[in-house]
N, C-alpha and C positions, 0 to 999 in steps of 0.2 A: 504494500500500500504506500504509495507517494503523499507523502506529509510535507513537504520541503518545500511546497509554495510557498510564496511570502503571506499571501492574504491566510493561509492554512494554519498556518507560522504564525500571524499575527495573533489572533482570534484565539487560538490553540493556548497560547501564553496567557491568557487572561483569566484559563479554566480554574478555578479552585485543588483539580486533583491535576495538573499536567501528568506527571509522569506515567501515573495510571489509568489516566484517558488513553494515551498513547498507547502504552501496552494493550488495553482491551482492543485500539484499533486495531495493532495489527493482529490481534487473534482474530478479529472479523475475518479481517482479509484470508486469512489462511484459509479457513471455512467457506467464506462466500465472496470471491475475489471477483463479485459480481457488483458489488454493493460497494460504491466509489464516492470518497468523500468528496464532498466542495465544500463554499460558504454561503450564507446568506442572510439576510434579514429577516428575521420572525418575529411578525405581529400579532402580542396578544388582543384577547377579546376586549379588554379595558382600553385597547390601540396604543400601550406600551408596544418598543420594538426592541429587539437586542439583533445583535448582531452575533451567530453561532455556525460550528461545523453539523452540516447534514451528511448523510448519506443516499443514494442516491442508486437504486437499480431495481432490478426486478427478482420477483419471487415463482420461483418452478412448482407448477402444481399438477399435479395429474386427476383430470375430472373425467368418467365415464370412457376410461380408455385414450383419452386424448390429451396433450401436452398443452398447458397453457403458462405466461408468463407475466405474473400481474404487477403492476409497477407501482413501487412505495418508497417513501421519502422518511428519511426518521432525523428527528432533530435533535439533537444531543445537547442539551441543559448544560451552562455551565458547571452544574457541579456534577457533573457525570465522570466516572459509572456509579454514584451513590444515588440518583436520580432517576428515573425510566424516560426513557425518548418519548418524542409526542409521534406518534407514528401515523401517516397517511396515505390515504391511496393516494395515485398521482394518474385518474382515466385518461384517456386518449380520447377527442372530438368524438370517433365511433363506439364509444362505452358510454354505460349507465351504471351507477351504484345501485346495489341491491341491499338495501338495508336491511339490516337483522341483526340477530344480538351481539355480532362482535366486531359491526361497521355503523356508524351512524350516518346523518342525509349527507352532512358536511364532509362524507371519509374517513373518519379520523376515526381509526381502528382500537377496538376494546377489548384485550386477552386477559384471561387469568394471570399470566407472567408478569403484566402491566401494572393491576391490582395490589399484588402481592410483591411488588418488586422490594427485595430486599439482597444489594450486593453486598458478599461476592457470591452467594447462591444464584443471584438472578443475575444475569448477561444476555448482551445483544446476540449473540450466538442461541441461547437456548431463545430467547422470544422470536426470531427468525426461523428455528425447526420447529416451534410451537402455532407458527403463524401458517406454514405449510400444513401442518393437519387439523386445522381448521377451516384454510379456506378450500383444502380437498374437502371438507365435510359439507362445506357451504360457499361457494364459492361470491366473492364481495362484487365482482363485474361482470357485466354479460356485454352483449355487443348488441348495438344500436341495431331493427330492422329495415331495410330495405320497403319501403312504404309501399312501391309501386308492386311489388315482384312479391307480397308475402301471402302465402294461407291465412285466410279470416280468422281460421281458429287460430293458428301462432300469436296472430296478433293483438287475439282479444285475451291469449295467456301475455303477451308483452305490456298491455293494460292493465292486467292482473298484476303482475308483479310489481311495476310502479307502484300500485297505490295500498298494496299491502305489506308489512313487514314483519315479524316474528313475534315485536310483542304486542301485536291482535291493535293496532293503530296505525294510523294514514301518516303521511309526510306531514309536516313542522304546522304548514298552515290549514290542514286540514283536521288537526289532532283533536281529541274529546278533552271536553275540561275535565279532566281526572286528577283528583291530588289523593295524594296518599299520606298516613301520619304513623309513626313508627314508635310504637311506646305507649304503654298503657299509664294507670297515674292520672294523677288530678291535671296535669299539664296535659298530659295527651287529650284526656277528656274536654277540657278544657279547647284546646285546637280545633276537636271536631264541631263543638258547639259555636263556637265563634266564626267559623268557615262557612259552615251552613246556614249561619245569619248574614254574614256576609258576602258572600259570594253565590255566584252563579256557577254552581258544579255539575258536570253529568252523572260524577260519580266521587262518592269518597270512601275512601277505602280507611279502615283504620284495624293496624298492627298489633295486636299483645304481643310483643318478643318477651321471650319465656325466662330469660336469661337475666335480665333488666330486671332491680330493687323496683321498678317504677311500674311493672305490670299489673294487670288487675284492670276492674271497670268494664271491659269488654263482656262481661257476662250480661250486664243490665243493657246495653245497645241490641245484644241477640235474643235476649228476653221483649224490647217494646219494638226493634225493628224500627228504625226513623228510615224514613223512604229517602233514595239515592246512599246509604250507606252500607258497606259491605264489610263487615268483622270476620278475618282471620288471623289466626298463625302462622302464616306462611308467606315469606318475602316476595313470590314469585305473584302474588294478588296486586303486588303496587307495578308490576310491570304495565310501561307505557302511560306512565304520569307526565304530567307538566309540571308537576312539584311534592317535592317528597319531604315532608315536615319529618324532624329526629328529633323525640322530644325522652327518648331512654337515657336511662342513667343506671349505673352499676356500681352502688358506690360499698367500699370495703370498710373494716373495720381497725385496717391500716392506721397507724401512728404517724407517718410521716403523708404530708400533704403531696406528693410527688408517687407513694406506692399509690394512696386513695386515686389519686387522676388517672396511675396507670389501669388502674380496676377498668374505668371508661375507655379509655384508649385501645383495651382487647376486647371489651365488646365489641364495640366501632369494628374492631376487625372483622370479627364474624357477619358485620351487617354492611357496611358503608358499599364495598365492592360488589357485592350480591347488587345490590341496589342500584349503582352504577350501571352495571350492566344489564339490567330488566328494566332501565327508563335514562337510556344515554344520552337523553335530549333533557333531563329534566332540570329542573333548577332546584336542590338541595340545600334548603333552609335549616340549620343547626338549632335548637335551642338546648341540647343537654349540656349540664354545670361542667368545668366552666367555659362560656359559650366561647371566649376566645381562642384559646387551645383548641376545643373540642371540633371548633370548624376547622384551622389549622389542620388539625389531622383528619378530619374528614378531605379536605383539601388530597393532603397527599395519598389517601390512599384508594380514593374514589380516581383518580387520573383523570379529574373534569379541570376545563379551564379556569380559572381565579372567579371568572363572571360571573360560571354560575354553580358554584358553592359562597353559601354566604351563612352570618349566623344573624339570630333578631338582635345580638347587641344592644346598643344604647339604642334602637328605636322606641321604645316607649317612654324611655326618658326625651328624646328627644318631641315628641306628640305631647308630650307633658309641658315643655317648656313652652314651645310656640304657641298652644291654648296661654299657655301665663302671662304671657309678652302681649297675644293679642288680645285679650279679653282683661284683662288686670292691668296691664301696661300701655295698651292703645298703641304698640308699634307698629302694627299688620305686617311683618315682617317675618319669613320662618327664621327658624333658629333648630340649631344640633346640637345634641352631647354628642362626643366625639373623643373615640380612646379606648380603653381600656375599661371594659366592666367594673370597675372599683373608685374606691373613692379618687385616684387619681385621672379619672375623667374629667374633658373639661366642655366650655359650651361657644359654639360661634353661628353667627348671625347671617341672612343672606344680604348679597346688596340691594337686591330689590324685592316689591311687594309681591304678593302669590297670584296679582293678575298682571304680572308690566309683560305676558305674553313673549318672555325670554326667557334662556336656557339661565337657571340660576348660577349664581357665582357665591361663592364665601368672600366675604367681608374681611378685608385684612383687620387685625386688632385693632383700636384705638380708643383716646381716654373719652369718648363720648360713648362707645356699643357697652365698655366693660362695666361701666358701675349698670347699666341694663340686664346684662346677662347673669352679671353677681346678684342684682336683687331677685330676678326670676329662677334662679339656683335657690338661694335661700328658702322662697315660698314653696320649693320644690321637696325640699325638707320632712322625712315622715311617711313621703308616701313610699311605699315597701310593693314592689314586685310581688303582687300574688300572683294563683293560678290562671283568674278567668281576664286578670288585664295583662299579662305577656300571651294569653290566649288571643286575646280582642285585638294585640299589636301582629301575633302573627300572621293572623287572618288579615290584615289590611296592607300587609309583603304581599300574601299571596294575591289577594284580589288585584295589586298592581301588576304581578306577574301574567297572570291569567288574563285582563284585560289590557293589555299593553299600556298601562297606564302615564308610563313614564313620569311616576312620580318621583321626587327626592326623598327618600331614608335615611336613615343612621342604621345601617348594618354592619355587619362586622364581617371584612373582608382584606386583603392581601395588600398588608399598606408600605410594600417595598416600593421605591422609587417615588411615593407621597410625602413633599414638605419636608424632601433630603432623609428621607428614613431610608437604611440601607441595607437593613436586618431583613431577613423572610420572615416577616412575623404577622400577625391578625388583628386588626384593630377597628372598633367603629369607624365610618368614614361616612359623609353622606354619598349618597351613589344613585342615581336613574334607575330606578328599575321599571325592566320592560318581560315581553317576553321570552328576547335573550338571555337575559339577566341583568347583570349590573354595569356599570357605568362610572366610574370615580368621578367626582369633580374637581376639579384643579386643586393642587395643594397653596395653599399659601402660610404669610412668616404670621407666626403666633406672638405673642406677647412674652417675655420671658420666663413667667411664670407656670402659663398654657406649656410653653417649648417643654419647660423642664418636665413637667409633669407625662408627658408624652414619650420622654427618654427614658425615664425613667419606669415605663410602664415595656418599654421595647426592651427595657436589659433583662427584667424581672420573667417578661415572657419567653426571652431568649434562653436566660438560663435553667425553665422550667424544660421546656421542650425538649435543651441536652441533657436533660434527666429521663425524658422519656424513649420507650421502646415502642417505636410506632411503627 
C-alpha cells in the first residue's frame, strides 16, 4: 500500500494513533490490495468537515452463482483503528440501493462488526470478510432497469423493491410516524403518555427491557390497551421508527460513581446496536441518568451520525427559562441552559424574537442579557425534574422531529468543534431539530464565568468517560 503521498502524509500525521493506523493499513493491503487509500473531505450531518484518509475499492460477492463487485468507501476517523470507519456504498449512475437492515437510503452500511467495534479484536480486515457474507446474504445494489426492453412483471418487482425495505417501512419520506420508547418506569410511562398527547403517531410502540432497574408498568398499558400503542419485550417491535426514546437505567449498588454509570453503559450494550440496526434512519433520543455520558455512549456504539443521536438534556430547563423571561420578564426572546446537566450549566439568550422569521442566533454575552438570564435562573430555582415534565419535554423533541418542525432545543449532543471545545464530549447545545435531526447553532464567546463553567464540565466528562468501558 502507497502511503508516501504528500496529501497521504499530510493528513496521516495528524491521526491520534499514526503508527498504528499505519500498520493496520498495511495489513489491509495485504488482504484486500483492492481497497486503495486517498484523501478527502468528510462532511458531517451538523456540516462540520474534517479532512481524513479513505479507502476506496470494491467488494467481491458471489450472488446466485454469479460474480458481483460492489463498491464502498470507508472513512477512517482520526482516531483510528480505536474508532470504526463510517462505511459507504459508492452506486454507479446504473444502480439503486436496496435498503435493508445492514444499508440504509443514504448507503451508509450497518454491520455487527461496526456496533461492537472494539480494537484490536475488531479490524478493517475482519469488517470487510464480514461485509462479504452479508451482502452474499443480501445483497445492498441491484442495477437500474432498462424501461423500454423490461417484462411488466420484472418491473412491477423493480417497484417493489424500491418502496419496501426489511424493517416492514417505505423510504425516508414516505415512512409511518412510529416512535418507539425503551424502558419501563415512571419515565418510560411517562414518555408514552406525553407523546400521545402530543403528537400525531401511527404507532407507538413501548419496551419493558427486562434487564433495566426501571422496568415494570407495561402490564397496566396491556391490561386497558390505549389505541395506537403496542407493548412488548422484544427490540425487534421498535424496528422502522423515526424515533427511538431510551429512557432505561441499570443502576448498581456500586460504591464508586464510575462502577454505578458502568452498570448503564452494559446495558446500552445489549440494547443501543440492536436498535440501531432495526430503525437506521431513526433519530435516538437519550434520557437514561446521566443523560450526558449516556448519549455519548449511545453515540459510539449505535455508529449513527452526531445529528441524530441526541439526549433531552437541558431542554426542559431550557422551556422553563424562556416561559420566565417571556411571561415574568417581558423579553419575548428565547433563551437556553446550555452545558452540562448539573449545576454547572449555564443560560444564553437568542438575538432575536421567536417571530423576526430568521434562523436564530445566540447572543454573544453582555452586561445588559446577564443580570436577565441571572434573575430568570434564580426564579428557576426549586423546580426539580420529575417524571411527567422530562416526559412533556421529551414529547415536544419528538413532535419536532416527526413534524419537521425545525424548532430550536437544548439537547445534548457532540459539542467538539462548538465555542473552541476540543474534547469529544456531550453537552447541551441549542440545535434545529428537524426530521434529520439536529443542527448546532453557531458557537459563540461566553462570558468568563459561562466559559469556565463549561471547561470545566468538559474535563469532569472527559475524565468520567476514560473511566468507562464502553
Amino acid at each position: 500500500m502507497d502511503l508516501s503521498s504528500e496529501k497521504i502524509q499530510r493528513i496521516l500525521s495528524k491521526y491520534k494513533f499514526h503508527d498504528v493506523a499505519v500498520e493496520e493499513l498495511q495489513k489491509i493491503y495485504r488482504t484486500f490490495p483492492g481497497m486503495l487509500p486517498s484523501t478527502g473531505t468528510y462532511t458531517f450531518s451538523d456540516n462540520t468537515q474534517k479532512d481524513l484518509v479513505r479507502l476506496v475499492g470494491n467488494v467481491p460477492v458471489q450472488y446466485e452463482g454469479r460474480s458481483y463487485n460492489f463498491p464502498v468507501q470507508l472513512w477512517l476517523m482520526d482516531s483510528f483503528p480505536f474508532t470504526p470507519p463510517i462505511c459507504l456504498l459508492r452506486p454507479t449512475p446504473n444502480m439503486f440501493i436496496r435498503v435493508g437492515k445492514h444499508v440504509d437510503s443514504g448507503g451508509r452500511i450497518h454491520l455487527p462488526e461496526l456496533h461492537g467495534w472494539d480494537y484490536p479484536k475488531s479490524s478493517v480486515v475482519s469488517l470487510l470478510a464480514e461485509m462479504i457474507v452479508k451482502f452474499e446474504e443480501h445483497p445492498p445494489l441491484s442495477s437500474k432497469p432498462n424501461v423500454e426492453n423490461k417484462d411488466p412483471q420484472e418491473l412491477l418487482a423493480f417497484v417493489s423493491n424500491l418502496q419496501i425495505n426489511d424493517g416492514g417501512s417505505s423510504h425516508q419520506g414516505q415512512m409511518i410516524k412510529k416512535v418507539s420508547v425503551i424502558g419501563g418506569g415512571d419515565l418510560g410511562m411517562a414518555s408514552v403518555m406525553s407523546i400521545l398527547s402530543k403528537c400525531k403517531v401511527d404507532r407507538l410502540v413501548f419496551v419493558d427491557v427486562n434487564d433495566s432497574s426501571t422496568k415494570g408498568g407495561s402490564t397496566d398499558l396491556e391490561i386497558f390497551r390505549l389505541p395506537q400503542v403496542e407493548v412488548s419485550r422484544d427490540l425487534s417491535a421498535s424496528a422502522g421508527s423515526r424515533v427511538v426514546v431510551v429512557t432505561a437505567n441499570a443502576w448498581s449498588g456500586e460504591q464508586s460513581y464510575a462502577s454505578v454509570v458502568q452498570t448503564n453503559v452494559d446495558l446500552f450494550r445489549g440494547i443501543i446496536p440492536t436498535l440501531a440496526r432495526y430503525s437506521p434512519n431513526a433519530v435516538l433520543l437519550i434520557a437514561s441518568q446521566p443523560v450526558d455520558i449516556m448519549t455519548h455512549v449511545a453515540w459510539r456504539q449505535s455508529c449513527l451520525p452526531p445529528s441524530r443521536v441526541i439526549g433531552a438534556g437541558c431542554n426542559l430547563d431550557s422551556e422553563r427559562l424562556s416561559h420566565i423571561m417571556d411571561i415574568n420578564l417581558n423579553t419575548h426572546k428565547p433563551a437556553w441552559v446550555i452545558g452540562e446537566l448539573s449545576d454547572n450549566k449555564v443560560a444564553v439568550m437568542s438575538k432575536a424574537g421567536p417571530g423576526a422569521g430568521v434562523r436564530p442566533e445566540i447572543a454573544a454575552g453582555s452586561n445588559s442579557t446577564k443580570p436577565l438570564l441571572d434573575r430568570a435562573f434564580g426564579m428557576m430555582k426549586g423546580r426539580g425534574q420529575r417524571s411527567w415534565s422530562v416526559g412533556l419535554s421529551i414529547a415536544d423533541i419528538t413532535d419536532s422531529v416527526l413534524t419537521d418542525k425545525m424548532k430550536t432545543h437544548s439537547v445534548s449532543t457532540l459539542a467538539q468543534g462548538w465555542g473552541g471545545i476540543g474534547a469529544e464530549v456531550f453537552l447541551s447545545l441549542p440545535c434545529i431539530m428537524g426530521s434529520n435531526g439536529s443542527t448546532r447553532l453557531a458557537g459563540v464567546s461566553l462570558g468568563p464565568e459561562e466559559d469556565s463553567k463549561l471547561r470545566d464540565s468538559v474535563d469532569s466528562l472527559c475524565a468520567l468517560i476514560g473511566q468507562l468501558r464502553i
